[in-house]
C-alpha positions in Angstrom: 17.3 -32.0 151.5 14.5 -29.8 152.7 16.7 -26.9 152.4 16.7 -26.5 148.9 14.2 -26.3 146.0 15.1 -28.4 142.9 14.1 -26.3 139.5 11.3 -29.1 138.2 12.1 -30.9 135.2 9.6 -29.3 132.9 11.4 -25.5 134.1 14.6 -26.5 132.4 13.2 -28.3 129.5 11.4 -24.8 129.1 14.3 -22.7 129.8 17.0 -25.1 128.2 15.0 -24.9 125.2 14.4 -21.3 125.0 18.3 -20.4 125.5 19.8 -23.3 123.6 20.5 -21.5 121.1 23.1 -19.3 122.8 24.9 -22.4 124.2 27.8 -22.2 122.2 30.7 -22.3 124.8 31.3 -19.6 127.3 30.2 -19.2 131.2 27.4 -19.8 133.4 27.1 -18.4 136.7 24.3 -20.2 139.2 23.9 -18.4 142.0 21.5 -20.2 144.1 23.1 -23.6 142.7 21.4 -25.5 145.0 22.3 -29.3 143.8 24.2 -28.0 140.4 21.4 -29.1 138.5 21.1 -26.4 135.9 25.2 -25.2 135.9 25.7 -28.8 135.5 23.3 -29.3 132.8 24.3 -26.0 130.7 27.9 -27.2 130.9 26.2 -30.7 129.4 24.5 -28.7 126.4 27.9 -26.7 125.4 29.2 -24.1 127.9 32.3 -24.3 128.7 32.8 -23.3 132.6 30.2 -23.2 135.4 30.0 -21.1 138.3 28.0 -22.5 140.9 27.5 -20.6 144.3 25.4 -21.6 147.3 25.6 -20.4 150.9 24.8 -23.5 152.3 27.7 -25.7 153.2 25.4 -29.0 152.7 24.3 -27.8 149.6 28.1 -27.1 148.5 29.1 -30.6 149.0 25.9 -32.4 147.3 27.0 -29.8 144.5 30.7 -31.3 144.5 29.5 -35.0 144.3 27.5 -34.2 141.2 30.0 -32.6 140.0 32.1 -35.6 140.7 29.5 -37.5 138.7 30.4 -35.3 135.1 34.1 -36.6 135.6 34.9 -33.1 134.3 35.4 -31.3 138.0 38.0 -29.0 135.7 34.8 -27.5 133.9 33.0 -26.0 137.5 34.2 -24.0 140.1 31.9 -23.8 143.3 31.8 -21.4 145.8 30.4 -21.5 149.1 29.2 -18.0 150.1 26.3 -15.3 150.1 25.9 -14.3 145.9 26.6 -10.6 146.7 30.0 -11.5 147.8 30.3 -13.8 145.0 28.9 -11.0 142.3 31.8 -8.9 143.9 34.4 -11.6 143.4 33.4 -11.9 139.8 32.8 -8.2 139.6 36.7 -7.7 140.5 38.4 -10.5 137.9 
């Protein structure tokens, strides 16, 4: 939709390359997930969990459906609220 801003292909490629050295399981938090683009695709180069937040409720469920798409749902968790309150939530597990 118009209400969000994909990250362009050649920004991932850049950042993806830059970091994939670190991608050796653990977490990812995305807090501006927008489609699940990038959680999705860290999750695909070896995280093990993604955390993807949006505060828009569209944006949540085109998130879901990609998620869908991985046929590993188990490996995400998406939250639909503002990131402060989400970097609280974390903050307190």
């Amino acid at each position: 939709s118009n209400k969000t801003r994909p990250t362009s292909d050649k920004v991932k490629e850049s950042l993806f390359n830059s970091l994939g050295q670190f991608f050796n399981g653990g977490n990812v938090l995305d807090l501006y997930a927008g489609s699940g683009a990038l959680g999705i695709e860290a999750v695909s180069r070896g995280y093990d969990h993604a955390s993807l937040v949006d505060i828009n409720h569209a944006a949540c469920s085109i998130i879901k459906k990609n998620v869908a798409l991985t046929k590993e749902e188990n490996r995400f968790s998406v939250y639909n609220m503002r990131s402060n309150a989400a970097l609280k939530l974390f903050a307190e597990n």
